[in-house]
C-alpha positions in Angstrom: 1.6 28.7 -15.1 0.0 25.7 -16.6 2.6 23.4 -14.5 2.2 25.6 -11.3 -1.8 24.7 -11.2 -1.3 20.8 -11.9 1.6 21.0 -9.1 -0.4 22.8 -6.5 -3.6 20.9 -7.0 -1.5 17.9 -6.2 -0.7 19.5 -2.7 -4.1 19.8 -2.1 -4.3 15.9 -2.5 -2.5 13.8 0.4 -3.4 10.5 1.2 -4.0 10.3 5.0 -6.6 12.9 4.2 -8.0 10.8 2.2 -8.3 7.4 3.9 -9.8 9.6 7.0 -12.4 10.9 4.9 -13.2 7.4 3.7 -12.7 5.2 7.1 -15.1 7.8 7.9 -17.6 7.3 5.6 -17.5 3.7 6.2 -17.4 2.9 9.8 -17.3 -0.7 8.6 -13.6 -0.5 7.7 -11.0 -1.3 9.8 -7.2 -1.4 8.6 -5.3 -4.8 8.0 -2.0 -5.0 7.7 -0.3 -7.6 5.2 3.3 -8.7 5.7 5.4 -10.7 3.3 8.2 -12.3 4.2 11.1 -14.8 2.1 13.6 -14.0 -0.3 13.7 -11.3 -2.5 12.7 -12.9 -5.7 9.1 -14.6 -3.9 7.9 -11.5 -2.3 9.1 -9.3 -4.9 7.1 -12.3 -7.7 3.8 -12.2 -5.2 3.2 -8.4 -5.4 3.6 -8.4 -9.0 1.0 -11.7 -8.5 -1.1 -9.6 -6.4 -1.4 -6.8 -9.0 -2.2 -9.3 -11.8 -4.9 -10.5 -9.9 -6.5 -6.5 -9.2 -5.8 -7.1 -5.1 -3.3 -4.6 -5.1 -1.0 -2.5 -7.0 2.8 -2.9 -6.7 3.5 0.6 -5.3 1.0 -0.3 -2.0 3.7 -2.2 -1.0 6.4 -0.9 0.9 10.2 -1.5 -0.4 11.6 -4.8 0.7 13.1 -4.7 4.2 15.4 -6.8 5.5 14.0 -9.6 8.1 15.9 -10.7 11.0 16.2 -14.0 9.0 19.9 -13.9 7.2 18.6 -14.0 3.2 15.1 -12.7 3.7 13.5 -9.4 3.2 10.0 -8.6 4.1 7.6 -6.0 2.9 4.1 -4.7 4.0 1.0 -3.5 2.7 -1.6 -1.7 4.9 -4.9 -1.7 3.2 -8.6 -1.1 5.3 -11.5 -3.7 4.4 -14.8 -4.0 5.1 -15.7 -6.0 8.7 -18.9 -7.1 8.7 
């Protein structure tokens, strides 16, 4: 019902679908790919920084990783910009 049509227009949605249709639009764009990397507590305090500042939102961000570094976790953030 009601639920049934908010759900499936979701479906209709996706993402990648999305960023193709506006990569394509704007041939300018080209992805970039942000990596953090330290302890928990400073990457987890800079992508709540990041969002404060309106660069991006917390849940861009994938969840923290571990590094290869014993006491370090990394996370990423893949976001297209404009190359001029």
């Amino acid at each position: 019902m009601i639920t049934q049509s908010f759900l499936s227009g979701v479906e209709d949605q996706s993402t990648p679908v999305l960023n193709q249709s506006t990569s394509q639009k704007e041939p300018n764009r080209e992805p970039l790919k942000h990596l953090l990397i330290g302890s928990s507590k400073a990457v987890t305090s800079t992508i709540h920084y990041l969002q404060v500042i309106g660069y991006a939102d917390v849940g861009d961000w994938s969840p923290l990783l571990p590094s290869p570094n014993p006491g370090e976790v990394m996370s990423i953030l893949n976001r297209p910009i404009v190359v001029q």
